[in-house]
N, CA and C atoms as a LAMMPS dump frame, in Angstrom:
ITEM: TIMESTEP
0
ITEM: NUMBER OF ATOMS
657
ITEM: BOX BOUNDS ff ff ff
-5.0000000000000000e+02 5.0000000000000000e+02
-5.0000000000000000e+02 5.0000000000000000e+02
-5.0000000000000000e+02 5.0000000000000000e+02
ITEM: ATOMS id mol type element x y z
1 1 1 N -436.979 175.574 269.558
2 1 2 C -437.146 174.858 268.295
3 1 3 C -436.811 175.769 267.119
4 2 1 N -437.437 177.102 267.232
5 2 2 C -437.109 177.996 265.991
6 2 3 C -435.089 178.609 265.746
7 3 1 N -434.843 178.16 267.151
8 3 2 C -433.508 178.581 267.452
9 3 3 C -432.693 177.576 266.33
10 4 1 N -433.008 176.37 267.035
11 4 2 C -432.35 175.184 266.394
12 4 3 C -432.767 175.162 264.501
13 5 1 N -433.508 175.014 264.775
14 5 2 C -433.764 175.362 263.086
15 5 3 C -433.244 176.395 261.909
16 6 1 N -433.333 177.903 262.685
17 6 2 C -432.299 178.711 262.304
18 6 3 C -430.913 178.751 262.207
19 7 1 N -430.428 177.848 263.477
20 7 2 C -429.061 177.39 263.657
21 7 3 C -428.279 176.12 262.255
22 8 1 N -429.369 175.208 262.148
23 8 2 C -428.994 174.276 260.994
24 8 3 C -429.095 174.89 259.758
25 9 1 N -429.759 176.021 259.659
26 9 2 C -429.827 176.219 258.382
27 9 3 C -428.381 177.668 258.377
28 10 1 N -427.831 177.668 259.061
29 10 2 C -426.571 178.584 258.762
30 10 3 C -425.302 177.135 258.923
31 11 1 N -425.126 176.79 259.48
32 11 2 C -424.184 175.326 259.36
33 11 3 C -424.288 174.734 258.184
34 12 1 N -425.953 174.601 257.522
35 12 2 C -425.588 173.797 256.375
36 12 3 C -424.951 175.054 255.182
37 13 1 N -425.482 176.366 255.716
38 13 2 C -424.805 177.048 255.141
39 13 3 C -423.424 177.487 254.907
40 14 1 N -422.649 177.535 255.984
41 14 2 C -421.629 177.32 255.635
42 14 3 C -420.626 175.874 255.596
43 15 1 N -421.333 174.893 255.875
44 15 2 C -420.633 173.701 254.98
45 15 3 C -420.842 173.681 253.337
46 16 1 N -421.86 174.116 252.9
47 16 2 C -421.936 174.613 251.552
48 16 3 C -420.673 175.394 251.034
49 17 1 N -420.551 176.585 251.662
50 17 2 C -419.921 177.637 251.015
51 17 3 C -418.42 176.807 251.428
52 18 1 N -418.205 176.362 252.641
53 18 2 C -416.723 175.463 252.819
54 18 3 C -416.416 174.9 251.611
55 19 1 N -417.236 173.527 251.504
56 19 2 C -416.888 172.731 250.882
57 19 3 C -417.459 172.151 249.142
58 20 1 N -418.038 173.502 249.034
59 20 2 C -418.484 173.297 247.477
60 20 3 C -418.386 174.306 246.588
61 21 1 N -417.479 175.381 246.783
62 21 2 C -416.957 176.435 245.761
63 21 3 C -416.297 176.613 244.942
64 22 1 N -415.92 174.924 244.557
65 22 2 C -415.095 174.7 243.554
66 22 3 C -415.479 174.94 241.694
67 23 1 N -415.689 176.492 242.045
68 23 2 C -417.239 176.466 240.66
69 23 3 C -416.092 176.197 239.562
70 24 1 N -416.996 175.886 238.479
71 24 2 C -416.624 176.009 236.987
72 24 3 C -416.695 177.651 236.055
73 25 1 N -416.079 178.067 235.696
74 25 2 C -416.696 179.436 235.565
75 25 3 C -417.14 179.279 233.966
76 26 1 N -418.219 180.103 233.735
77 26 2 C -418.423 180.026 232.605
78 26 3 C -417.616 181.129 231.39
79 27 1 N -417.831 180.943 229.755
80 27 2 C -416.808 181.564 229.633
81 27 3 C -417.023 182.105 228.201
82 28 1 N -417.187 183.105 227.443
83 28 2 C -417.562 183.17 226.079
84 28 3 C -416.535 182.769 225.322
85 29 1 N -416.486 182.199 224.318
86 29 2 C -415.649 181.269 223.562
87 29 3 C -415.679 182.073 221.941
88 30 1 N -414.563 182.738 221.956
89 30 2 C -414.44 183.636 220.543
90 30 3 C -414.312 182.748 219.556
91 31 1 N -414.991 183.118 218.301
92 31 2 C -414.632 181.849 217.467
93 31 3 C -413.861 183.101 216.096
94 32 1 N -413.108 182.042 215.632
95 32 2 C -411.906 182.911 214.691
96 32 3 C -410.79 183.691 215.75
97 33 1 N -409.821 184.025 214.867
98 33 2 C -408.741 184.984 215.579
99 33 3 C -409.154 186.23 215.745
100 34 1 N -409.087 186.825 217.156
101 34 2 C -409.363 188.072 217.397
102 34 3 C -408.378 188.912 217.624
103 35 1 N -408.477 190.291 216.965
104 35 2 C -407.65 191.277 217.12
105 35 3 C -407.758 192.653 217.787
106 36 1 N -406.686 192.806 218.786
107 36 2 C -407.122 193.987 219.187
108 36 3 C -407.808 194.033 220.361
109 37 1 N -407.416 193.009 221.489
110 37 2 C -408.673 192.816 222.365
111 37 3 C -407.574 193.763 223.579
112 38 1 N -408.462 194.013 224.55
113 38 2 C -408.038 194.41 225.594
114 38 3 C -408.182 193.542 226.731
115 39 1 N -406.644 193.426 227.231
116 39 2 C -406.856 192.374 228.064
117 39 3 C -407.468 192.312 229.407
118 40 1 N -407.686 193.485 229.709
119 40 2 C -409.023 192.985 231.088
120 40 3 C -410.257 192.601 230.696
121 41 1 N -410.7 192.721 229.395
122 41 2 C -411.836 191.889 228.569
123 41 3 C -411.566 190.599 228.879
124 42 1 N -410.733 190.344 228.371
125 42 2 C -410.677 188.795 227.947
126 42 3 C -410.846 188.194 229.882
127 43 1 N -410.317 188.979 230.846
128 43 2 C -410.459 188.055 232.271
129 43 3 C -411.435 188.534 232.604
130 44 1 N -412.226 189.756 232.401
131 44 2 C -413.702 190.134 233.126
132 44 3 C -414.643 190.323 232.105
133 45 1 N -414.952 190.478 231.01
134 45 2 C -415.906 189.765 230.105
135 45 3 C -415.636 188.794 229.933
136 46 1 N -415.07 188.544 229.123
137 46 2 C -414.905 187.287 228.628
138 46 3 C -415.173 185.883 229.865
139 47 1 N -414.733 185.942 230.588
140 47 2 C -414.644 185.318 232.211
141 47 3 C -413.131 184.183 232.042
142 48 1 N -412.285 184.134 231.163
143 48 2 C -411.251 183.486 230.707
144 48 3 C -409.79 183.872 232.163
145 49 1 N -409.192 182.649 232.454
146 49 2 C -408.442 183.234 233.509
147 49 3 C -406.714 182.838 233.192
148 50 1 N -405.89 183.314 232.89
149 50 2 C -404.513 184.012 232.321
150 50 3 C -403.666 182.724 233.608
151 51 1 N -403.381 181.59 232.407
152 51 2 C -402.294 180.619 233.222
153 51 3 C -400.958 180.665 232.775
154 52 1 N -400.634 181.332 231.795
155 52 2 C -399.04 181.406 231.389
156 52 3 C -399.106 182.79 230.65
157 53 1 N -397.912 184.165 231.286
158 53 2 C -397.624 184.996 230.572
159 53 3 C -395.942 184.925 231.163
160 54 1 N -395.525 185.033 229.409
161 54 2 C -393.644 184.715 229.974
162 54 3 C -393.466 185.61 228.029
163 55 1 N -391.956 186.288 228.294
164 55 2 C -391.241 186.825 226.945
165 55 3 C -391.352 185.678 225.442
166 56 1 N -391.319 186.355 224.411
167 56 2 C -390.797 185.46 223.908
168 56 3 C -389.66 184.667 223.417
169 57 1 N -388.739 185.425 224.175
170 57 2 C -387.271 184.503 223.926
171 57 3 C -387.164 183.6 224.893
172 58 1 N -388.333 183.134 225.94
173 58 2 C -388.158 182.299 226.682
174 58 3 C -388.552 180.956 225.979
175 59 1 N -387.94 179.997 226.912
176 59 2 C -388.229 178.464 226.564
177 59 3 C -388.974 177.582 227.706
178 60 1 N -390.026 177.043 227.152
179 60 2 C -391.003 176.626 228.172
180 60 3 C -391.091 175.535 228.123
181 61 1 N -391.683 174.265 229.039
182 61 2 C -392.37 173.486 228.432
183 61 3 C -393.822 173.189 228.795
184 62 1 N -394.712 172.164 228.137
185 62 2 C -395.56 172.573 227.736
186 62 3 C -396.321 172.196 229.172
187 63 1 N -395.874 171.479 230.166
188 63 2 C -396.264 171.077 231.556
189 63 3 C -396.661 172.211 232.641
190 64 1 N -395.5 173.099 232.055
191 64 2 C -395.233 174.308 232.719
192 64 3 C -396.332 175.516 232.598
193 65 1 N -396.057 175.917 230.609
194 65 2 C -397 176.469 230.302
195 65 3 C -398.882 176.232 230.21
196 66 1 N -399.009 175.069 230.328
197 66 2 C -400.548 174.742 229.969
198 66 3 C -400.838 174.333 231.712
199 67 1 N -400.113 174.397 232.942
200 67 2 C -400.538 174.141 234.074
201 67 3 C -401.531 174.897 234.382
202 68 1 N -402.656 173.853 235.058
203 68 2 C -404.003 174.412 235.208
204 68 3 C -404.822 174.501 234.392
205 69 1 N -404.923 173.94 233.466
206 69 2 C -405.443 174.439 232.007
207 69 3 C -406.859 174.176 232.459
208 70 1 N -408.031 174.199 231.856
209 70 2 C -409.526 173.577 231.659
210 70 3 C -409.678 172.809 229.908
211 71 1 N -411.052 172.952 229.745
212 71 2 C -411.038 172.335 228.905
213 71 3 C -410.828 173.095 227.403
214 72 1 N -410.773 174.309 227.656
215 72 2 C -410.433 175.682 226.669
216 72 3 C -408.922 176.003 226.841
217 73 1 N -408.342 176.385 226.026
218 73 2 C -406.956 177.602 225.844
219 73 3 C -407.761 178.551 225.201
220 74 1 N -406.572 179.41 224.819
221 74 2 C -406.483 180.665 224.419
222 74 3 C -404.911 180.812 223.966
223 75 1 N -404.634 181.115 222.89
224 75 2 C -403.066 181.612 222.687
225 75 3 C -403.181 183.279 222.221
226 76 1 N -402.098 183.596 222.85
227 76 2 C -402.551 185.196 221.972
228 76 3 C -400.681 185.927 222.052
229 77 1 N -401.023 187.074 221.716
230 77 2 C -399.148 187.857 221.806
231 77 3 C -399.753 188.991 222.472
232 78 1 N -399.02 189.399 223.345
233 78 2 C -399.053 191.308 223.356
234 78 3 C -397.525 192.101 223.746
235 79 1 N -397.717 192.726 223.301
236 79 2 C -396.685 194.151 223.815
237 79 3 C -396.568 194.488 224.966
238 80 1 N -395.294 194.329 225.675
239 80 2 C -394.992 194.961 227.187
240 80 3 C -396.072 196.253 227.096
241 81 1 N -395.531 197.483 226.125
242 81 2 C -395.936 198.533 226.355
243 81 3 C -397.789 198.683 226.173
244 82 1 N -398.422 197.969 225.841
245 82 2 C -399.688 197.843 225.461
246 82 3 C -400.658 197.174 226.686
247 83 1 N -401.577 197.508 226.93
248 83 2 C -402.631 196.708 228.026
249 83 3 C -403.395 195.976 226.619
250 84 1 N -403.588 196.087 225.317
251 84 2 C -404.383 195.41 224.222
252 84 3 C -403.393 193.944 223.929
253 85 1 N -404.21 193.105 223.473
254 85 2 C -403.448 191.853 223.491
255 85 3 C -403.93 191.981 221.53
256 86 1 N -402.829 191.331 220.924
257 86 2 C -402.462 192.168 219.6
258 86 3 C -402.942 191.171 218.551
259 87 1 N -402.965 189.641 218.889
260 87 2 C -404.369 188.535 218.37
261 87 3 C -404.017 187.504 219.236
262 88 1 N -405.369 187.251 218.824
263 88 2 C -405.491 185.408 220.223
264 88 3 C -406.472 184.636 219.448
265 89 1 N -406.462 183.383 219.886
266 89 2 C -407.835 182.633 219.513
267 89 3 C -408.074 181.629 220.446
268 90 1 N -409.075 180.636 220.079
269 90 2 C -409.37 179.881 220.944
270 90 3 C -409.829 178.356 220.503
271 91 1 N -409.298 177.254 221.304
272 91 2 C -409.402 175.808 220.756
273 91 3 C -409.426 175.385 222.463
274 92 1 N -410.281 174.063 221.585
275 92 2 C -410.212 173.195 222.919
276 92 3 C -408.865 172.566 223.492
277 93 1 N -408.66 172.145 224.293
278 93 2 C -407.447 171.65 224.639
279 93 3 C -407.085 170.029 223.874
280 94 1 N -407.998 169.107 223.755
281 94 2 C -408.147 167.94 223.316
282 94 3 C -407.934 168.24 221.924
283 95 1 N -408.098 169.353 220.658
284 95 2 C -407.768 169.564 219.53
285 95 3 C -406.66 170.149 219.479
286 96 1 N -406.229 170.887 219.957
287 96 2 C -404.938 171.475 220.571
288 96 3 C -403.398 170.661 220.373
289 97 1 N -403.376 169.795 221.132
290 97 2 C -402.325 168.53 221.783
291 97 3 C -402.561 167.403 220.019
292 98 1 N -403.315 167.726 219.356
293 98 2 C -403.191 166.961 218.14
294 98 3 C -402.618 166.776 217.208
295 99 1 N -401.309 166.157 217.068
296 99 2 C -400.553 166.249 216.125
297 99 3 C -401.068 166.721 214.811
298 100 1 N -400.093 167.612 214.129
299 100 2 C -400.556 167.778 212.434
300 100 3 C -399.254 168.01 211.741
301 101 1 N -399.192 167.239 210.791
302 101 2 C -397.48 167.181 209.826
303 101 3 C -397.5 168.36 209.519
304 102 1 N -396.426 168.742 209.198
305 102 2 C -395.639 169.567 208.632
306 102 3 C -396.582 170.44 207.691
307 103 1 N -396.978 171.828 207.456
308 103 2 C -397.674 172.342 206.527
309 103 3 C -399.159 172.381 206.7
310 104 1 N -399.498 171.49 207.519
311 104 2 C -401.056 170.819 207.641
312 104 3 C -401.497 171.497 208.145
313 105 1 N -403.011 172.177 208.345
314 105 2 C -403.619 172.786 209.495
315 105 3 C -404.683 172.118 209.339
316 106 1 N -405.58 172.169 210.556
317 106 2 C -407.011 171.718 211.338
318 106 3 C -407.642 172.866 211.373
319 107 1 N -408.969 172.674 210.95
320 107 2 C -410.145 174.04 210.914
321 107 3 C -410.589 173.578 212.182
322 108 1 N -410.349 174.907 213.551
323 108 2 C -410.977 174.82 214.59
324 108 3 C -411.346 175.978 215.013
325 109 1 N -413.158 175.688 215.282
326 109 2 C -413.298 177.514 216.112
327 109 3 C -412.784 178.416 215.236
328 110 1 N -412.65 178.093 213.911
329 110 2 C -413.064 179.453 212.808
330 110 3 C -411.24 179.982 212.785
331 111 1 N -410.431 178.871 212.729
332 111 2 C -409.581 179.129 212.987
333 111 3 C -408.631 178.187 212.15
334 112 1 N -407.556 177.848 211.358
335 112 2 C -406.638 177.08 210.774
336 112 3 C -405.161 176.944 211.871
337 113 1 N -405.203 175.485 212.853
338 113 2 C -404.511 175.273 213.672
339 113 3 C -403.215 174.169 213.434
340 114 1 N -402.337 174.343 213.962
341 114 2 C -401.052 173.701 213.238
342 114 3 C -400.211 173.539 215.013
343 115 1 N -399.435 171.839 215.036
344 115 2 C -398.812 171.465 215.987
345 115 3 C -397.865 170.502 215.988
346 116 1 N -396.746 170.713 215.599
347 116 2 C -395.917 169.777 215.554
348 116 3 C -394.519 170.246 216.141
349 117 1 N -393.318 169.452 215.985
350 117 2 C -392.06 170.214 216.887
351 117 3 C -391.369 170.592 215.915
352 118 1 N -391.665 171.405 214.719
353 118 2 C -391.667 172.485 214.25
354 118 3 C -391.797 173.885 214.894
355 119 1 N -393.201 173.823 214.796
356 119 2 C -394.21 174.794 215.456
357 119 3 C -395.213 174.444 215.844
358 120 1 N -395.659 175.532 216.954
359 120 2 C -397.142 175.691 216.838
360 120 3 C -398.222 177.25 216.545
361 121 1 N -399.015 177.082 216.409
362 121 2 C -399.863 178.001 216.531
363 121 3 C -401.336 177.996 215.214
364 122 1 N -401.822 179.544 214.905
365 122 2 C -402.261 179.69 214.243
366 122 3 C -402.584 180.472 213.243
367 123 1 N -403.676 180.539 212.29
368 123 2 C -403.784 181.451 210.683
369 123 3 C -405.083 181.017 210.915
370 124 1 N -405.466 182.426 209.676
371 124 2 C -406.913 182.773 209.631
372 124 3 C -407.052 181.673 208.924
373 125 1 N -408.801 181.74 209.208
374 125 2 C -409.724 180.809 208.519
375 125 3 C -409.564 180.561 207.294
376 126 1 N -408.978 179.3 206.632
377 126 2 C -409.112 179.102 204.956
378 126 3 C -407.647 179.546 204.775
379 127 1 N -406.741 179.927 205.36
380 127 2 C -405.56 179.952 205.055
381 127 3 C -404.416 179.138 205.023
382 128 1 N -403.39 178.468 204.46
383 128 2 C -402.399 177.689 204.124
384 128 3 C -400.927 178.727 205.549
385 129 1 N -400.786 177.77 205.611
386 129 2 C -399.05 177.864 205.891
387 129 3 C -397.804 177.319 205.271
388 130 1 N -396.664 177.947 206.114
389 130 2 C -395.606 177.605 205.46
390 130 3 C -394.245 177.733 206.15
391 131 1 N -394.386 176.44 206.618
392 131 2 C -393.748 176.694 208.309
393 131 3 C -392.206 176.097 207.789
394 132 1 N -391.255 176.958 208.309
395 132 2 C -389.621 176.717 207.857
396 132 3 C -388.793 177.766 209.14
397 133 1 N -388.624 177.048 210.33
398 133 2 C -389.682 176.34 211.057
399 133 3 C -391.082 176.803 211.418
400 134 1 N -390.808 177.615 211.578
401 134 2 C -392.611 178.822 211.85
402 134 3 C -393.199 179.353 210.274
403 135 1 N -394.454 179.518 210.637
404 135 2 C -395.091 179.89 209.183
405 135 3 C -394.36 181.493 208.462
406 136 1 N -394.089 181.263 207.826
407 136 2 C -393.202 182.299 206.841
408 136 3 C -394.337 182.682 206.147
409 137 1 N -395.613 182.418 205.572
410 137 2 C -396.348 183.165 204.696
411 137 3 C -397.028 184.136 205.267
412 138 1 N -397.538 185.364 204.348
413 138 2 C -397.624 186.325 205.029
414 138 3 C -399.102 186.909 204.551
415 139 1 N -399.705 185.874 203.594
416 139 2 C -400.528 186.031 203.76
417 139 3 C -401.984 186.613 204.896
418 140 1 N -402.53 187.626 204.82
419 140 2 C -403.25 187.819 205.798
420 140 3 C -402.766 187.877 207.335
421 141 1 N -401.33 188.359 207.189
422 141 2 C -400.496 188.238 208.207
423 141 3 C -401.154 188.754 209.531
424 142 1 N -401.654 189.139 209.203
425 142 2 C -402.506 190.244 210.649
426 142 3 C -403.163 188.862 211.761
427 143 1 N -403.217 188.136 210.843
428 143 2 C -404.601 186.695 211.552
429 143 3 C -402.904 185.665 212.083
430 144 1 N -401.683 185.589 212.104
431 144 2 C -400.858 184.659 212.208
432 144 3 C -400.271 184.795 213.455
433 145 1 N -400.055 183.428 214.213
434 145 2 C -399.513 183.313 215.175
435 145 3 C -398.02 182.107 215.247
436 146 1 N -397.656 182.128 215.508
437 146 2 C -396.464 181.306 215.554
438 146 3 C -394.968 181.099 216.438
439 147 1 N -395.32 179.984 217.303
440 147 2 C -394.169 180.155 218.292
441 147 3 C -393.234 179.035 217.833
442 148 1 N -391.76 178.786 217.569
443 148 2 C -390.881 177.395 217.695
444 148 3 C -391.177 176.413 218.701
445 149 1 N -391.206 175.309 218.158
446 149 2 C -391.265 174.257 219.465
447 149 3 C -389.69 173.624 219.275
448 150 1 N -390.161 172.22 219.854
449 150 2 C -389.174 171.475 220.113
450 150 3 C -387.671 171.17 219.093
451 151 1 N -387.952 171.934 218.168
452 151 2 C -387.171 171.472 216.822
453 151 3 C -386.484 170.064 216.187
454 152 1 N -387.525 169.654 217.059
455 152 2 C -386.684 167.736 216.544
456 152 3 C -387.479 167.145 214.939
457 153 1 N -387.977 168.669 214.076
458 153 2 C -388.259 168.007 212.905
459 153 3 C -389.711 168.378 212.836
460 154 1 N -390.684 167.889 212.035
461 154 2 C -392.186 167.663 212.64
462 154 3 C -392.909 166.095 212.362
463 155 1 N -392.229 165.454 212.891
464 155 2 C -392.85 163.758 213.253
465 155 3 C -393.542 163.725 214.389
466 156 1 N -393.661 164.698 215.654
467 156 2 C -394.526 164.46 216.066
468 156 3 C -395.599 165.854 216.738
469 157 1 N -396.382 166.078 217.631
470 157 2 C -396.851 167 218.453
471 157 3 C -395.948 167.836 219.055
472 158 1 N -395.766 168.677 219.566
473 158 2 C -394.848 169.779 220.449
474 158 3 C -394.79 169.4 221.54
475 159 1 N -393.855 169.578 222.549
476 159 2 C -394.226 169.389 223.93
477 159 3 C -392.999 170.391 225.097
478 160 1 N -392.541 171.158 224.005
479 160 2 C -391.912 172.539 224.737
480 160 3 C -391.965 173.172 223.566
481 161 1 N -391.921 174.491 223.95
482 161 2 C -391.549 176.066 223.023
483 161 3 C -389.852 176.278 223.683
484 162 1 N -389.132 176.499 222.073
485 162 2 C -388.25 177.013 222.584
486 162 3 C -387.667 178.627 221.58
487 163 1 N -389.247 179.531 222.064
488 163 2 C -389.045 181.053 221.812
489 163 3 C -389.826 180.906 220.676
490 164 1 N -390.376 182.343 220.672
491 164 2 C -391.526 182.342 219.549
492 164 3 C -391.05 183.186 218.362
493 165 1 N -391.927 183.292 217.292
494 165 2 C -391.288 184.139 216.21
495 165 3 C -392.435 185.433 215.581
496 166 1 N -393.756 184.886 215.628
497 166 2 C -394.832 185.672 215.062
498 166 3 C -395.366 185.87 215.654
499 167 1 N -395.965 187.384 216.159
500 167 2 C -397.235 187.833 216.523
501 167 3 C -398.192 188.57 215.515
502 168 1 N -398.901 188.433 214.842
503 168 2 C -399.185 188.716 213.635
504 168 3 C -398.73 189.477 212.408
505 169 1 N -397.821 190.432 212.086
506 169 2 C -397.156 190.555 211.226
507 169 3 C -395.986 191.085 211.528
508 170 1 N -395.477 190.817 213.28
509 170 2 C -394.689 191.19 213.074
510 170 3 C -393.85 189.843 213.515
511 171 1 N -392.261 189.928 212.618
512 171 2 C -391.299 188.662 212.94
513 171 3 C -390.348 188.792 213.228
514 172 1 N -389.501 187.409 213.892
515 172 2 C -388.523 187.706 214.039
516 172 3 C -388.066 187.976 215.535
517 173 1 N -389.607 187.337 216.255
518 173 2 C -389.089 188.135 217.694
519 173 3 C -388.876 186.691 218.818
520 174 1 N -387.683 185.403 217.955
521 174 2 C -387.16 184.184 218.501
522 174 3 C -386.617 185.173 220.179
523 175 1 N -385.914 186.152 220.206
524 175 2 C -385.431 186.616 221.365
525 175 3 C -386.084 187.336 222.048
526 176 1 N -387.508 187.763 221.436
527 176 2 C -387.47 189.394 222.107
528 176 3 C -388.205 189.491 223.386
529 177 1 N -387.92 190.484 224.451
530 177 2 C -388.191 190.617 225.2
531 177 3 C -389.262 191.6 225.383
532 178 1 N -390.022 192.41 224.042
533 178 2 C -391.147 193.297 224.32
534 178 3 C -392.293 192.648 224.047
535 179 1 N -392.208 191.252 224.058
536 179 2 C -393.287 190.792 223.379
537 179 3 C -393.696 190.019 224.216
538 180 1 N -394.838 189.012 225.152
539 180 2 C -395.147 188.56 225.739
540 180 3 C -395.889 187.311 225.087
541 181 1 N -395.685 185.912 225.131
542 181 2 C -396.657 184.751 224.989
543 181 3 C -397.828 185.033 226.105
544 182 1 N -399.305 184.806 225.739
545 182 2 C -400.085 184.201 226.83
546 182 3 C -401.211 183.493 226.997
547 183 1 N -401.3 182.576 227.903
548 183 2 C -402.211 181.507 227.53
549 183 3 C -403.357 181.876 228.787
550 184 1 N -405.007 181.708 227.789
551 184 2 C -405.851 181.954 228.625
552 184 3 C -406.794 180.341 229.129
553 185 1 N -407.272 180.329 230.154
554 185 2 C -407.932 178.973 229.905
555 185 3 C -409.74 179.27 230.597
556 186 1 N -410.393 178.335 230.159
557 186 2 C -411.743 178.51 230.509
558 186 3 C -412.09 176.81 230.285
559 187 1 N -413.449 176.775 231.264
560 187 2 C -413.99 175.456 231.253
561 187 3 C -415.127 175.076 230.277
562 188 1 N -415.821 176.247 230.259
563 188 2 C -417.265 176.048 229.682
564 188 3 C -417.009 177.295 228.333
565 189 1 N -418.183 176.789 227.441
566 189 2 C -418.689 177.687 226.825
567 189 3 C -420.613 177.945 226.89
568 190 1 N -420.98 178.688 227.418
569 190 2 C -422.492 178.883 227.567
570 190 3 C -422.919 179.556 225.53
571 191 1 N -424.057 179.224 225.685
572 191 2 C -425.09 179.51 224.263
573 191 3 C -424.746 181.033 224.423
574 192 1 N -425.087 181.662 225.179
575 192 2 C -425.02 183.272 225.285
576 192 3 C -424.093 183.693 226.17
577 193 1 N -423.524 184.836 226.276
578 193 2 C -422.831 185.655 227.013
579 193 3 C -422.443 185.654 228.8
580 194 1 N -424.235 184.897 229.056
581 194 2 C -424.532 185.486 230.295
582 194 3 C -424.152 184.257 231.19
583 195 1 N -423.351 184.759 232.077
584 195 2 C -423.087 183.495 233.096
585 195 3 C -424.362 183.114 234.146
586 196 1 N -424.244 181.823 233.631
587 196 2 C -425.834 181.292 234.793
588 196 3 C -425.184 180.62 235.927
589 197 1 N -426.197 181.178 237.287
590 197 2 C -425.531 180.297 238.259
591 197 3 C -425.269 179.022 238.489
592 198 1 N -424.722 178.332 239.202
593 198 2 C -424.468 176.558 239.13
594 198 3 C -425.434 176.421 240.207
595 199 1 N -425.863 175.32 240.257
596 199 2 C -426.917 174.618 241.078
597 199 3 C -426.207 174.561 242.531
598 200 1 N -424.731 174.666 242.813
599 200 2 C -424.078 175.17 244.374
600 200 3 C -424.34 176.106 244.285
601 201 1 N -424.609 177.3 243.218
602 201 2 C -424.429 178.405 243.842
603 201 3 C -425.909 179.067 244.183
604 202 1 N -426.745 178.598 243.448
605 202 2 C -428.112 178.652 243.688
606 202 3 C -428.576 178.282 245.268
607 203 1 N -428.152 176.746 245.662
608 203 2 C -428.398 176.548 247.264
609 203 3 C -427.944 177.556 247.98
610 204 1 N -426.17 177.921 247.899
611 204 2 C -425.907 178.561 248.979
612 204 3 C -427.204 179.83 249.236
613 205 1 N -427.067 180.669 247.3
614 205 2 C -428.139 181.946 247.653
615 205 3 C -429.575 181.549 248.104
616 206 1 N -430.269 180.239 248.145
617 206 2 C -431.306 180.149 248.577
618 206 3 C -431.056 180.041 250.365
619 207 1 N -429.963 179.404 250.57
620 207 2 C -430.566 179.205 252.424
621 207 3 C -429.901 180.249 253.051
622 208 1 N -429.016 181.165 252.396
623 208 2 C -428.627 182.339 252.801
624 208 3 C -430.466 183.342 252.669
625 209 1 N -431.1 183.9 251.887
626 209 2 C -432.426 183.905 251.881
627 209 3 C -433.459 183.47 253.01
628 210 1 N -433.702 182.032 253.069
629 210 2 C -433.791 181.393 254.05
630 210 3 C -433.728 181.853 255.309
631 211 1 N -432.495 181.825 255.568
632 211 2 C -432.06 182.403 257.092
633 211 3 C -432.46 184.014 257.524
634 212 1 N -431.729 184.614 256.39
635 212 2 C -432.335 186.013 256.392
636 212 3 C -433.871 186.155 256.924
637 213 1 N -434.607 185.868 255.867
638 213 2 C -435.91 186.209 256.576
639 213 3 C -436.313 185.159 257.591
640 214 1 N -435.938 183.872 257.863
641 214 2 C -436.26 183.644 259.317
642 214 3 C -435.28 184.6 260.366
643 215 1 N -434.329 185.236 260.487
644 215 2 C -433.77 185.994 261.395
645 215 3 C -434.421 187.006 261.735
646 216 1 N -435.631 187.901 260.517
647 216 2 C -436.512 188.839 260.446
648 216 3 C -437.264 188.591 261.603
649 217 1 N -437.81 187.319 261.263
650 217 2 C -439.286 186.921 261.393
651 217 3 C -438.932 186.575 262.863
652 218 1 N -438.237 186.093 263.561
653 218 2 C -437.974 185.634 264.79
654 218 3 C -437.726 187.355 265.803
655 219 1 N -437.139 187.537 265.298
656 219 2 C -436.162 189.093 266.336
657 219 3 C -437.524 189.793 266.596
């Protein structure tokens, strides 16, 4: 009897761990443009996981680039030669995909966001653009992001990049190859820092427990 009992409780254990590890990860959610981050932060603090890194003279589209996404992005630039990612920020994906005319930006996440087939990207908090096709002002340039999209005008949302131009003050890099686009994505944002376990992951560690000390207690 104690056999059998010990026995179900490792089966349900690993039908658990089989078939329910599909976790959500949790994820700290930077608010405003950040500068200067280092990018193994952003995938092991941060808990954010890296679905598109490509040059920026490449041309993407947006099926391609946002595959896999969650309910978070991340846009940011960095330097081949650099492990620091040089600014990024962060929006939901549903504010993201939102059209905005020509000139217009959306205050999101401490952030002034702009999307049309012009451009896309972003500028610091409280700041104006001045997109011909990408934002040309240079205001507070350090906080600006800006890739070309589709160039059919800006009547509507983006739905390819074709090569970027700004990584914060520096321009001009429609071709360049030292510069890297990259998109981070995450599901959650928790109140604090600290990732809490999910209620799968709690069972598995309880009947793993479980078993343990009945394996004690029996031998």
């Amino acid at each position: 009897m104690k056999q059998k009992l010990l026995n179900a409780l490792f089966i349900a254990f690993i039908f658990i761990s089989v078939f329910s590890t599909n976790y959500t990860k949790a994820a700290i959610i930077p608010v405003g443009v950040q500068e200067n981050v280092l990018y193994n932060d952003v995938i092991n603090l941060w808990g954010w996981d890296l679905i598109y890194r490509g040059n920026y003279g490449a041309s993407v589209t947006f099926n391609s680039m946002f595959a896999g996404r969650g309910d978070y992005i991340m846009l940011g630039a960095i330097n081949n030669n650099s492990n620091t990612i040089q600014l990024l920020a962060a929006i939901s994906w549903s504010d993201f995909i939102t059209y905005t005319p020509q000139n217009v930006t959306k205050t999101v996440n401490g952030a002034q966001w702009y999307n049309n087939t012009g451009s896309i990207g972003f500028a610091g908090l409280g700041d104006t653009i001045n997109q011909n096709s990408c934002d040309i002002n240079n205001t507070n340039a350090n906080l600006r992001l800006c890739w070309h999209a589709n160039q059919g005008g800006y009547a509507s949302a983006a739905t390819a990049l074709i090569g970027g131009w700004r990584a914060g003050s520096y321009t001009g890099l429609n071709s360049s190859t030292a510069w890297d686009r990259v998109v981070f994505t995450a599901n959650q944002s928790p109140v604090n820092p600290i990732n809490v376990p999910e209620p799968t992951s709690i069972a598995i560690l309880s009947l793993a427990l479980i078993a343990l000390g009945l394996r004690k207690k029996f031998k």
